[in-house]
Every structure is written in C-alpha cells, then in structure tokens.
BAROTOR-615554 format. One record per residue: residue number from 1; residue in three letters; x, y, z of N, C-alpha, C, O, CB in turn. Coordinates in steps of 0.2 Angstrom, whole numbers. Glycine has a CB too. Layout:
N
(atom NUM "ALA" (X Y Z) (X Y Z) (X Y Z) (X Y Z) (X Y Z))
...
This chain:
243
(atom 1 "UNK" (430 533 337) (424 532 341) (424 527 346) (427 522 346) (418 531 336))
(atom 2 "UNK" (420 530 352) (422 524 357) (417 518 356) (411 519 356) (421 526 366))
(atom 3 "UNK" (421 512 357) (418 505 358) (411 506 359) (410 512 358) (421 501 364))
(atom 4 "UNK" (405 502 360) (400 500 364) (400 494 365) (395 492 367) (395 501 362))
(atom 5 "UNK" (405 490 365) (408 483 368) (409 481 374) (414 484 374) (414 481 366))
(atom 6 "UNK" (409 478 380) (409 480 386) (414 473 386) (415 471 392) (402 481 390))
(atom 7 "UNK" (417 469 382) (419 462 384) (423 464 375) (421 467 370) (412 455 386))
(atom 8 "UNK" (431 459 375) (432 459 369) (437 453 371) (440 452 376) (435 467 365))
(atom 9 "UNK" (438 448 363) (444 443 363) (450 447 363) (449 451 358) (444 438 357))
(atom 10 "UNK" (457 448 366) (462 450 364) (463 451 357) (465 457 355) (467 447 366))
(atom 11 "UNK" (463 446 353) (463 449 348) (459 454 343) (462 458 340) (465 446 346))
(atom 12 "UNK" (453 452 344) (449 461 344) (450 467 348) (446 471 348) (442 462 344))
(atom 13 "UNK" (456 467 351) (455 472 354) (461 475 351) (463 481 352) (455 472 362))
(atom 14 "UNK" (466 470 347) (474 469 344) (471 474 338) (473 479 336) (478 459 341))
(atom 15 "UNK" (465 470 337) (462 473 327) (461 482 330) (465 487 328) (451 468 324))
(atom 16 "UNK" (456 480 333) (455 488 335) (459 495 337) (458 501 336) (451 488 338))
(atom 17 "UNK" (464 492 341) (472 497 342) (473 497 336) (471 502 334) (480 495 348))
(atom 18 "UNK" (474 493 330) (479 495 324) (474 499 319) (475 500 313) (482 487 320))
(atom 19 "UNK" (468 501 322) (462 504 317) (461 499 309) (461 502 303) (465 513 314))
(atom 20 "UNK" (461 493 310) (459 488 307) (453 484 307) (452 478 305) (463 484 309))
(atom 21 "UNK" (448 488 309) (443 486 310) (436 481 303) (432 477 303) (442 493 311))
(atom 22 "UNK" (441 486 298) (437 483 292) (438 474 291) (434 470 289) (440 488 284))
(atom 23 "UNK" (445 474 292) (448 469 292) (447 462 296) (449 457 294) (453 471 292))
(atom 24 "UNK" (443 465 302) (441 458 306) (439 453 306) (442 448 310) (438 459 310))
(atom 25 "UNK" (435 452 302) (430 444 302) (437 441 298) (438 435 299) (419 443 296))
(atom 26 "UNK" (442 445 293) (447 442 287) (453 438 295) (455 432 296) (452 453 279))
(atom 27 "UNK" (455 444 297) (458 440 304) (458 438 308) (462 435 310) (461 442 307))
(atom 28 "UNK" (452 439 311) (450 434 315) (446 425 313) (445 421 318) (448 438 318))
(atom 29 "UNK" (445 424 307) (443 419 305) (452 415 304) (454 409 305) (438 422 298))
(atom 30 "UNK" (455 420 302) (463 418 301) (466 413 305) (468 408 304) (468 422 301))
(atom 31 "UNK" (467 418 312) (472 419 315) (470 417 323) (473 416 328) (476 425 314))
(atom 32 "UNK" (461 418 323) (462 419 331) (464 411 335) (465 411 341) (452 421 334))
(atom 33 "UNK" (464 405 333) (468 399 336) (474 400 333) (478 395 333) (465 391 335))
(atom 34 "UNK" (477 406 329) (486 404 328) (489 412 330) (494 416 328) (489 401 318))
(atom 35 "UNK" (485 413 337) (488 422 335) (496 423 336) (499 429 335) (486 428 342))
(atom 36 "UNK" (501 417 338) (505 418 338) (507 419 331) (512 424 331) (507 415 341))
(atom 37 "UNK" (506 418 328) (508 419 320) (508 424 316) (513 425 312) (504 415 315))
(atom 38 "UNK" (503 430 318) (500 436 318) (503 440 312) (501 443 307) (501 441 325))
(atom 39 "UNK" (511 439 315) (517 442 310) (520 438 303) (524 440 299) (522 442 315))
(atom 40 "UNK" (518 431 304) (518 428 297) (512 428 293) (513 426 288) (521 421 297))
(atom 41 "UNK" (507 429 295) (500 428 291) (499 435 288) (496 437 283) (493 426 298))
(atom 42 "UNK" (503 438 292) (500 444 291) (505 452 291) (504 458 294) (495 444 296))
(atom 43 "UNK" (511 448 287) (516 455 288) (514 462 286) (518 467 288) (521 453 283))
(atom 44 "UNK" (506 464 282) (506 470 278) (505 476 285) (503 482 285) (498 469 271))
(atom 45 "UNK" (506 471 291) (500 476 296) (504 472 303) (501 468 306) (489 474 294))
(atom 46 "UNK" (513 476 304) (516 473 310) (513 475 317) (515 473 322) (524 473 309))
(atom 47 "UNK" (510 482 316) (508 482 323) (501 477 326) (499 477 332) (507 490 324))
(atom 48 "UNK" (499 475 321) (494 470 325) (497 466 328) (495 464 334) (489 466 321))
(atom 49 "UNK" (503 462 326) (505 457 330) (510 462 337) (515 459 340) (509 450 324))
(atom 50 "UNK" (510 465 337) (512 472 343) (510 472 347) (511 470 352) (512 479 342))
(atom 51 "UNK" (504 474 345) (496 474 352) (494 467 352) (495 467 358) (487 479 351))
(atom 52 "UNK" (493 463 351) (492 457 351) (495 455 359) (493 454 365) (495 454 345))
(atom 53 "UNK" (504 453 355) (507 450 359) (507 455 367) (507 453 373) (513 447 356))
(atom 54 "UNK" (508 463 364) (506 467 371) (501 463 378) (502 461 383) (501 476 367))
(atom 55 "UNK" (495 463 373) (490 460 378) (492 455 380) (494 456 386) (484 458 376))
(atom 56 "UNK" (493 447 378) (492 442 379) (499 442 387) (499 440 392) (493 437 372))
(atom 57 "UNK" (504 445 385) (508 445 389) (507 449 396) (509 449 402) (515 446 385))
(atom 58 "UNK" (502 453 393) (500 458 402) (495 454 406) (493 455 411) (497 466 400))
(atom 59 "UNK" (492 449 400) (487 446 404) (491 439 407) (489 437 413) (479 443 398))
(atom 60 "UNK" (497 436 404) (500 433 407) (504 437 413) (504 434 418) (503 428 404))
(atom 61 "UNK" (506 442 412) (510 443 420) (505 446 425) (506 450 429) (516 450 419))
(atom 62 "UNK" (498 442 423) (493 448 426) (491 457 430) (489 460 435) (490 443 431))
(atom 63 "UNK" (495 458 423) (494 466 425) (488 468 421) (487 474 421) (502 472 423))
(atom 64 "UNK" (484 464 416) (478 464 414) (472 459 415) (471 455 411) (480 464 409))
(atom 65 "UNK" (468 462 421) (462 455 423) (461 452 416) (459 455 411) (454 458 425))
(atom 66 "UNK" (462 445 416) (456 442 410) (453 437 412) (455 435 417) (458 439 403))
(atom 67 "UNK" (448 433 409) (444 427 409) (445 421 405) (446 421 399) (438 428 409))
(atom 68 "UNK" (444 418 408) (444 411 401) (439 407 401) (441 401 402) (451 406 401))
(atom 69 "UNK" (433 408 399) (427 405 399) (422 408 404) (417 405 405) (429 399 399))
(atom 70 "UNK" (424 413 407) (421 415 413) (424 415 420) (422 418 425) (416 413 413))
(atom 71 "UNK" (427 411 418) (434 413 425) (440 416 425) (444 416 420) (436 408 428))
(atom 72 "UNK" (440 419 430) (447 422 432) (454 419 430) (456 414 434) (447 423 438))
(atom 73 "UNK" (459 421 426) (463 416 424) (470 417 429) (472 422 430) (464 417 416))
(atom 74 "UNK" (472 412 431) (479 414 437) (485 407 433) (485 403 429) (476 411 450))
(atom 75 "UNK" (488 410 438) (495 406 435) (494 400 434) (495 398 428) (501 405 438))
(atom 76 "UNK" (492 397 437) (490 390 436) (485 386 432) (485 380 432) (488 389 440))
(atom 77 "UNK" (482 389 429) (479 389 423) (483 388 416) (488 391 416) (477 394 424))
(atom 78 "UNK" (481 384 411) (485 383 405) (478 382 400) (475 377 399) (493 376 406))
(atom 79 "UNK" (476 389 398) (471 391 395) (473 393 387) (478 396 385) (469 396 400))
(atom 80 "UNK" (467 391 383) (469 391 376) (467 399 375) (462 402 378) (464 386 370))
(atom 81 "UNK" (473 402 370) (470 409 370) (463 413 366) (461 419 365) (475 413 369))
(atom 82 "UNK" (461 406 362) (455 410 357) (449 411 364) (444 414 362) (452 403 348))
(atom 83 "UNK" (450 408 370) (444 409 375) (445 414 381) (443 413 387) (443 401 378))
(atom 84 "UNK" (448 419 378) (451 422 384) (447 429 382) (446 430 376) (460 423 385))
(atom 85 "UNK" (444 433 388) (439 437 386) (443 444 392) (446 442 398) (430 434 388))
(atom 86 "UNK" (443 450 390) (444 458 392) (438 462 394) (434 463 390) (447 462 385))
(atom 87 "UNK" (437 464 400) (434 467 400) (437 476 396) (442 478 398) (431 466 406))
(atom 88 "UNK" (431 479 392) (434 487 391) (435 491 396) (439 496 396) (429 490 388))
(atom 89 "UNK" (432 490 402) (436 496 407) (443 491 408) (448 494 408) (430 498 416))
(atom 90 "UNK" (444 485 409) (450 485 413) (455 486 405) (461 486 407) (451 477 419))
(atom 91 "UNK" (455 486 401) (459 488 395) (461 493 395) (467 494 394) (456 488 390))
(atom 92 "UNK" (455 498 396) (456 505 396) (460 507 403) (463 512 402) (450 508 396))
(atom 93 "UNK" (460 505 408) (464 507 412) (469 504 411) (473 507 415) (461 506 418))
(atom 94 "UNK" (472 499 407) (479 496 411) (483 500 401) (489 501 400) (479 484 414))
(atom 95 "UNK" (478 500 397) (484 506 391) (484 510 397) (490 509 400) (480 512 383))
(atom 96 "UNK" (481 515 400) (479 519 401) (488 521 407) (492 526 407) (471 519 404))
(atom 97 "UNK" (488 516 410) (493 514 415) (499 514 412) (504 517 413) (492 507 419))
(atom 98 "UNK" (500 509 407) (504 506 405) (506 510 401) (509 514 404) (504 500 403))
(atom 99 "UNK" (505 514 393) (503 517 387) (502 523 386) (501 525 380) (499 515 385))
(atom 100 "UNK" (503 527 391) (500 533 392) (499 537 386) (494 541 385) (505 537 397))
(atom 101 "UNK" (506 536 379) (506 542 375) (501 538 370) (501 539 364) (514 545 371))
(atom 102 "UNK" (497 532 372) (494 527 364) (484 531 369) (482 532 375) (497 512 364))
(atom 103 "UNK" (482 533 364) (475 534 366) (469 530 359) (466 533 355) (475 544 366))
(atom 104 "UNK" (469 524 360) (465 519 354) (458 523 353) (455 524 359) (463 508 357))
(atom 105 "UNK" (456 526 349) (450 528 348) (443 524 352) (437 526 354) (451 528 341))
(atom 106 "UNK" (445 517 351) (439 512 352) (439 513 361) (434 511 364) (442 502 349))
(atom 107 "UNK" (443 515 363) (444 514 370) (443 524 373) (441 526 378) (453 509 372))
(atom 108 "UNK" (445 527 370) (446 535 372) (442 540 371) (444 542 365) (452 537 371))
(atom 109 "UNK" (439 543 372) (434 547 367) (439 553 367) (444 553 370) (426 548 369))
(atom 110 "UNK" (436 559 362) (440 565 361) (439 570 367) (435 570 371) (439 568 354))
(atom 111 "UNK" (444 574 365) (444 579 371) (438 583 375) (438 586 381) (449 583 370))
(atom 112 "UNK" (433 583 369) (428 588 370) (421 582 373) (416 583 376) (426 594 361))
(atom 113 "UNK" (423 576 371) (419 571 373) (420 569 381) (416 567 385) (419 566 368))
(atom 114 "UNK" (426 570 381) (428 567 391) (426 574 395) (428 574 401) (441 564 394))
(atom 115 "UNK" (423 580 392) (422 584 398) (415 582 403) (414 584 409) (421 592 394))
(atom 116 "UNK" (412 579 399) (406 575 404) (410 568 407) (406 564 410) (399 573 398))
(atom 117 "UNK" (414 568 406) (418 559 410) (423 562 416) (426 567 415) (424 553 404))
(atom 118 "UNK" (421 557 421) (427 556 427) (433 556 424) (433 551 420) (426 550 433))
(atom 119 "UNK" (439 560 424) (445 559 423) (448 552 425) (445 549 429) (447 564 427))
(atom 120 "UNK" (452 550 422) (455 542 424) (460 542 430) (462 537 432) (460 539 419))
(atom 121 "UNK" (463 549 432) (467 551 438) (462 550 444) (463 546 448) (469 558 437))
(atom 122 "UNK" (455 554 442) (449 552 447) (449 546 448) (448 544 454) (442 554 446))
(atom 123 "UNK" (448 542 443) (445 535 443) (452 531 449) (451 527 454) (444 531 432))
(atom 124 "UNK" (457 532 447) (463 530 448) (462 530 458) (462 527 463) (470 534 443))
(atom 125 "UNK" (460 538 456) (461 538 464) (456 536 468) (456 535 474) (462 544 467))
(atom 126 "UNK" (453 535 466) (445 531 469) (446 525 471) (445 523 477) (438 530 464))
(atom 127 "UNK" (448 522 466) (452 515 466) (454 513 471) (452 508 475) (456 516 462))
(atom 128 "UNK" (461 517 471) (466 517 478) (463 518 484) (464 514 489) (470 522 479))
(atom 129 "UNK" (459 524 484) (456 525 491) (449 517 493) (447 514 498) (451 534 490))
(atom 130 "UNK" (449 518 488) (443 510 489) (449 503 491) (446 498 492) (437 508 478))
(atom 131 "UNK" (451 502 491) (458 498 489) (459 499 499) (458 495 504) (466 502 481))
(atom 132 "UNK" (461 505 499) (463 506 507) (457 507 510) (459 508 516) (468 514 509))
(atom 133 "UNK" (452 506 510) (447 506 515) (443 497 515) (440 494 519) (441 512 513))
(atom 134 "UNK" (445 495 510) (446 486 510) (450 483 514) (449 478 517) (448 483 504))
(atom 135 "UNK" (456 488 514) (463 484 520) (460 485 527) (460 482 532) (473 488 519))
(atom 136 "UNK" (458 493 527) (454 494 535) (448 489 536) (447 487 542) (450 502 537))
(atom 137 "UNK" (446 488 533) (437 485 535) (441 477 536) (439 473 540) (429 485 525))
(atom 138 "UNK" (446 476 533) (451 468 533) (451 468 542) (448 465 546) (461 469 528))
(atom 139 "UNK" (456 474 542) (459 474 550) (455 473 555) (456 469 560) (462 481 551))
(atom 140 "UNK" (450 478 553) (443 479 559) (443 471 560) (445 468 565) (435 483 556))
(atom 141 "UNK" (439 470 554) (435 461 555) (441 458 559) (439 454 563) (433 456 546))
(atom 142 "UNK" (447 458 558) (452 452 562) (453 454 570) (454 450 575) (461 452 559))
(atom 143 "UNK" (452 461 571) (452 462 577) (445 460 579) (444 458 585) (455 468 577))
(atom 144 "UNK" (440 462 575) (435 460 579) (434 452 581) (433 451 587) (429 463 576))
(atom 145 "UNK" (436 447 576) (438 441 580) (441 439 583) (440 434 586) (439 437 579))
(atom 146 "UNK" (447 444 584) (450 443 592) (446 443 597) (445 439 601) (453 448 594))
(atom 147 "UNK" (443 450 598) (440 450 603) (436 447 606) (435 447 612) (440 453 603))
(atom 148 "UNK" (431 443 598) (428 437 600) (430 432 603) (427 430 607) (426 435 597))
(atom 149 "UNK" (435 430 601) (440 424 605) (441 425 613) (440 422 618) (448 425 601))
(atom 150 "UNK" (443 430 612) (444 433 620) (438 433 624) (438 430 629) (447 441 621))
(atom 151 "UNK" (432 437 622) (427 435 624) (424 428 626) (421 427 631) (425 438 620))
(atom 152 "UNK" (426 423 621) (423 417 625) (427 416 629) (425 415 635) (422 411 621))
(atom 153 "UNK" (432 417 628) (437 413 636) (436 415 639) (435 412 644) (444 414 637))
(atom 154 "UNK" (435 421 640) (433 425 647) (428 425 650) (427 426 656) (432 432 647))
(atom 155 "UNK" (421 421 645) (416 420 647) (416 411 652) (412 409 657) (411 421 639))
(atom 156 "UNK" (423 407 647) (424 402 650) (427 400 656) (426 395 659) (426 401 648))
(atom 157 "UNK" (431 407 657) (433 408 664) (429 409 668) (430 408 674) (436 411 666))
(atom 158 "UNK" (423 412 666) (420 415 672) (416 409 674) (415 408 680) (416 422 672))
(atom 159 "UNK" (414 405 669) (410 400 671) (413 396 676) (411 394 681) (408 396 664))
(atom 160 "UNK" (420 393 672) (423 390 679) (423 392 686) (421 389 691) (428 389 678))
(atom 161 "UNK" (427 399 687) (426 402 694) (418 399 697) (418 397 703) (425 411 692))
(atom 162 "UNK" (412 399 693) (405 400 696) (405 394 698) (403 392 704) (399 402 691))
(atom 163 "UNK" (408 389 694) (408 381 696) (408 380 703) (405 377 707) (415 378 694))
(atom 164 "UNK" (414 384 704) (420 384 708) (417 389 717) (420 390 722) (428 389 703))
(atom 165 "UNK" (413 391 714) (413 394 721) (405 393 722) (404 393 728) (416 403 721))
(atom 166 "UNK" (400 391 718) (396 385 718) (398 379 724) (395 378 728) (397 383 711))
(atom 167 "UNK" (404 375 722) (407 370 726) (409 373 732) (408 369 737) (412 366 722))
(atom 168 "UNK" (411 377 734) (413 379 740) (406 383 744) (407 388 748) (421 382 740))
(atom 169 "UNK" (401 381 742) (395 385 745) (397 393 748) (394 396 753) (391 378 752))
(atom 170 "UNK" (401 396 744) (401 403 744) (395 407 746) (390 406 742) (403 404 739))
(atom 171 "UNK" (394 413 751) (387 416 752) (386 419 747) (391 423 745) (386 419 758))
(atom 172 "UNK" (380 419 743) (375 422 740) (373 428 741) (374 431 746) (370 419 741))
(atom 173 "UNK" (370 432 737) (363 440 739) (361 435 742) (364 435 747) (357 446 732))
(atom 174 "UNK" (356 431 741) (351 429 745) (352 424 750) (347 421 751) (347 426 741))
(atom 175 "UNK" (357 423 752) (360 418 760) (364 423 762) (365 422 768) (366 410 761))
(atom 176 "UNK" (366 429 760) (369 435 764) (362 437 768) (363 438 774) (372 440 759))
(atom 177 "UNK" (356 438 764) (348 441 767) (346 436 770) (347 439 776) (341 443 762))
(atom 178 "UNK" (345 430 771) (345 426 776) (347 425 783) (343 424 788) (347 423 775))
(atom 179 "UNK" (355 427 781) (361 429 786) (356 434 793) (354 432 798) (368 434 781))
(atom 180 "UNK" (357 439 789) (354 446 790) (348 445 795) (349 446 801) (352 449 783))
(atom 181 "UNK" (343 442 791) (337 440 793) (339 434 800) (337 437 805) (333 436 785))
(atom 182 "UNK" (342 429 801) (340 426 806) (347 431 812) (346 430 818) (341 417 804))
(atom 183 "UNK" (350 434 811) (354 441 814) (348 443 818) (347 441 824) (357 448 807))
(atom 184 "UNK" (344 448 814) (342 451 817) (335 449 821) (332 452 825) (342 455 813))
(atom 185 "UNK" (333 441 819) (327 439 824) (331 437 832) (329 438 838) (322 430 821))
(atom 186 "UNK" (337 433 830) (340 434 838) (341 439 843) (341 440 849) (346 431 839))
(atom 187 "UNK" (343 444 837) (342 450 843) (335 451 844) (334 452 850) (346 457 841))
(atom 188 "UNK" (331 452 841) (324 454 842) (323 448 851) (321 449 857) (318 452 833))
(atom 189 "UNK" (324 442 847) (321 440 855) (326 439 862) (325 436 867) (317 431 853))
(atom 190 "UNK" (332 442 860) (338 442 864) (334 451 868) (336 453 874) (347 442 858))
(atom 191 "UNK" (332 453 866) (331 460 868) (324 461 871) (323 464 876) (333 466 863))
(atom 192 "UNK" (318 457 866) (313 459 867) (310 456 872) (314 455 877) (310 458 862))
(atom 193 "UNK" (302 453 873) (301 450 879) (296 446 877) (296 446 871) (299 455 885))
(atom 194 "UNK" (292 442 880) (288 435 879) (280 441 877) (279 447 876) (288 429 890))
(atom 195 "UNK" (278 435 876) (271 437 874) (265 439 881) (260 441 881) (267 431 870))
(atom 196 "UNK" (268 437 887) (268 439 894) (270 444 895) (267 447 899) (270 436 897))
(atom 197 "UNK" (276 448 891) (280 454 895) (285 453 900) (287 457 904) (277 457 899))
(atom 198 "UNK" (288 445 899) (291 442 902) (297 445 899) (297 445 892) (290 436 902))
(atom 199 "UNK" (305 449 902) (310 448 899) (314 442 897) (314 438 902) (314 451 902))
(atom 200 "UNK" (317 440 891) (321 435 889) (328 433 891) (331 428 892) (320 435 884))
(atom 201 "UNK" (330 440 890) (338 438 891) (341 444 897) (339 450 900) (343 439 883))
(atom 202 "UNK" (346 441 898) (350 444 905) (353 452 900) (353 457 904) (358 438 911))
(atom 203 "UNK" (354 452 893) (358 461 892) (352 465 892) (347 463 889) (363 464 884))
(atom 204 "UNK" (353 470 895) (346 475 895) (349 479 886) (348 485 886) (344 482 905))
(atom 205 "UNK" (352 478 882) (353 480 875) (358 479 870) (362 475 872) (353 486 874))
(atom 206 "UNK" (358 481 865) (362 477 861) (369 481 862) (374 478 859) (359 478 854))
(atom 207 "UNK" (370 485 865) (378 487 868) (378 482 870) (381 478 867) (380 492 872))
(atom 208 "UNK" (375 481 878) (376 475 880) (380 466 878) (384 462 881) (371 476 882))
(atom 209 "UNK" (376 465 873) (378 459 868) (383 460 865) (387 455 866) (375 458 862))
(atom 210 "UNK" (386 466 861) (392 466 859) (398 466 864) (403 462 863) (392 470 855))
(atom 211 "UNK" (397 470 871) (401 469 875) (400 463 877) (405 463 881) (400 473 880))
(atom 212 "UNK" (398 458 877) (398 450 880) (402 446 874) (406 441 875) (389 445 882))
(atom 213 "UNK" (401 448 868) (404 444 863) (412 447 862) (417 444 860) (400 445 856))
(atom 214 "UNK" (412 452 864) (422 455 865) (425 452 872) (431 450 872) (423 465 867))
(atom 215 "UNK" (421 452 878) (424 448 880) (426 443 880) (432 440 882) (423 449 883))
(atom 216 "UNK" (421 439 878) (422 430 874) (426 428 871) (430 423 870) (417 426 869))
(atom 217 "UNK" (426 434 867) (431 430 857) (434 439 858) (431 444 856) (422 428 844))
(atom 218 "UNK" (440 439 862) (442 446 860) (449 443 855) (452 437 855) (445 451 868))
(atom 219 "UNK" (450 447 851) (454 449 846) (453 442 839) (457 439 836) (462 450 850))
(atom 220 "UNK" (445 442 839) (445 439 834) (443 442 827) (440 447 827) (441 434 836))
(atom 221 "UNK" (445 437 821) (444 444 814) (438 444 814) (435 439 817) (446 442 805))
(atom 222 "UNK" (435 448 812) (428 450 810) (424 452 816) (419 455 815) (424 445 808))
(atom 223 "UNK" (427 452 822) (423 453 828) (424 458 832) (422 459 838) (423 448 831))
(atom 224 "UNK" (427 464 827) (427 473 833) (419 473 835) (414 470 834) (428 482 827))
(atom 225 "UNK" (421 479 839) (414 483 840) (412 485 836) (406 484 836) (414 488 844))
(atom 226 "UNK" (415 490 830) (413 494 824) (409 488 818) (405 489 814) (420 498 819))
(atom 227 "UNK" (412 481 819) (409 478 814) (404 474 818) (398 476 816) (414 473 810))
(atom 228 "UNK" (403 471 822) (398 467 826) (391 476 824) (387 476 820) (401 464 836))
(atom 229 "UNK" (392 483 829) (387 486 829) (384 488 822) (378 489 821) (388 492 833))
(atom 230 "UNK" (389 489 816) (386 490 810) (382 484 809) (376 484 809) (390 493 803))
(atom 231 "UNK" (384 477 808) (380 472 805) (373 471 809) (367 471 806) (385 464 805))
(atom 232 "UNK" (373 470 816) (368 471 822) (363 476 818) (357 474 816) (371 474 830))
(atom 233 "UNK" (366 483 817) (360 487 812) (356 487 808) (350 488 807) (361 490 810))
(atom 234 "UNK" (362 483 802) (359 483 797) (355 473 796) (352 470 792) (366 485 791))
(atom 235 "UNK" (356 473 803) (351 464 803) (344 465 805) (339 463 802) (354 457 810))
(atom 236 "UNK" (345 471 812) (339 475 813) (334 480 807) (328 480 807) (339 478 818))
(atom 237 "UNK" (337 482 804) (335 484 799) (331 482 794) (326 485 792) (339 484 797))
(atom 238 "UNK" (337 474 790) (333 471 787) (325 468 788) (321 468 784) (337 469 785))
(atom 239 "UNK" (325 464 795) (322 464 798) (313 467 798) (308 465 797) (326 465 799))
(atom 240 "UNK" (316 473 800) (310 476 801) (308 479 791) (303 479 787) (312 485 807))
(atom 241 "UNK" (312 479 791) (309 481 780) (304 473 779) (299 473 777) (319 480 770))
(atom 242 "UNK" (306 468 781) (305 464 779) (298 460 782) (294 456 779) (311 461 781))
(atom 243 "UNK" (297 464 788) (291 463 791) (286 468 789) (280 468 792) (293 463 797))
C-alpha cells in the first residue's frame, strides 16, 4: 500500500523498502544516530542496511534531493544524518531512475491502481520539457539585458550628439520657420509696394531677385536657381499660412 507520508527520515524509508514496517519505532529508536552500524545491530535483516546506505550515498552524490533541517543539503555542508529529510516524490522518482526492477510498495501502487496516475515516463517527460523551457526563459532574460544595456548607450549617445549640436547652435523645426518666415517678409516687401502704392524695389519679381543673386554669388553652394526658386516658394508660402 502506498505511503500517505509526503516527507520521510532515510532511514524510514530504509525500514519501509525492507517491508519492516512492524519493526520501526524497535530500529529506529536503535539505530537512527548509528545507521552506519545497521548491519551489526541488526544482522537478522541485511537488506536494511542495503537501502539505507543506497540512500544516504545518493543523497551524498546528490542524485537524491534532501534537506537537513529544512534546507537543501550541497557539498559543503557536513550534516548529521538523523536530520536529513526525503521528500516521497523525489524518492519515488530517483528508485524509479535508478531501480527500475525494485517497485517498494510504500512508494508504487499496483497496476490496476496507476490506471488513474500520470505514468512516470509522462512525469519524466514533463520534467524535461519544463527543465528546457527554464533554459529558454534563462536565454530570453539575458538577451533581453542586452538589449537593455545597448539601449542605454544609445540613449547616451544620443544625449551627447544633442549636447553637441545644442553647442554649435545647429538650426531647429522652429529657426528653420523663422528662417522661412523672415525669407518670405523680404520678398514680400522687396516686391510689394508702400502703403502709398509706392514701388519699393528696382526687380519688378522674384525671377528678377534670383537673377541678381546669380550674378553676385555665381557658383556658390546652395545658391542655384532650382534651390534659391523652391526655398523663395516655400518662404512665401509659409508666410501667407502664417498670416
């Protein structure tokens, strides 16, 4: 019959593989601070000291989780063994691993009883697959602090650039529309006429202007015909939106 124990000292779990049950409070009052002895205390019954030392040695190569007072016991540790605690599933899984042809009653139920239980192959593989989506969720998270990392820098760079072109009073959206704007009031009063009706300037149009600025500054950068007439447009332009 299976356990209802969810926790067991190694050496009840020693008693219970040998179907020694009756005998427990007699051995473990004995032996549990001398289990090494197992086999002189108690020659009538050598597989106890079998599973015994089975356990203790799988919990030291830790191929068997255990606790020793409620913590996790690791190499480093130099723990007394009457304080070392099993949980029943990881028992069951590591006979199960280890033991395949031993099936302890306390731990296995009968065959007509596991038709309602996840198989241990199932369990096994759940396991694994849970195991490999722990290493992905690992990966993700590192990469995702990469890119955090990268992200501040980039954010640091850009800050500096801003510094940087901040100090060299680089033009703006808004001193570009300025630009724009005081563009297009000189031509307005370069073309337009007084509040009299008075003409102001000798070009009768803005062809005119740009033809006086190519002859002045010819072959200067920025100063074709195609760039002076689009910007002239788009100064009158803004301009008039603006008004």
């Amino acid at each position: 019959m299976v356990s209802l124990r969810n926790f067991y000292h190694p050496l009840d779990a020693a008693i219970l593989w040998s179907d020694l049950e009756p005998y427990e409070a007699e051995i473990v009052q004995t032996a549990l601070t001398s289990s090494a002895r197992l086999i002189t205390l108690f020659p009538q019954w050598p597989f106890l000291h079998t599973y015994a030392e089975r356990i203790y040695d799988a919990i030291s190569c830790h191929e068997l989780p255990a606790t020793y007072l409620g913590h996790p016991i690791v190499s480093s540790i130099h723990a007394e063994r009457a304080f070392f605690t099993i949980r029943h599933t990881d028992l069951r899984i590591w006979i199960a691993r280890y033991f395949p042809d031993e099936k302890p009653s306390f731990l296995f139920r009968t065959e007509n009883e596991h038709s309602q239980c996840v198989s241990l192959g199932a369990h096994l593989a759940q396991e694994a697959e849970v195991q490999s989506s722990k290493r992905v969720i690992e990966e993700l998270r590192q990469k995702v602090a990469s890119l955090n990392r990268e992200l501040v820098e980039k954010t640091r760079q850009c800050d500096v650039l801003s510094g940087r072109a901040q100090d060299q009073d680089l033009p703006t959206e808004s001193s570009k529309a300025v630009f724009l704007m005081i563009i297009g009031a000189l031509l307005d009063c370069a073309l337009g006429c007084s509040l009299n009706g008075r003409v102001q300037s000798i070009y009768r149009n803005q062809s005119a202007i740009v033809e006086a600025i190519l002859c002045r500054f010819p072959s200067f950068p920025g100063l074709s015909k195609r760039t002076l007439d689009r910007k002239f447009a788009e100064a009158r332009r803004h301009l008039s939106q603006a008004s």
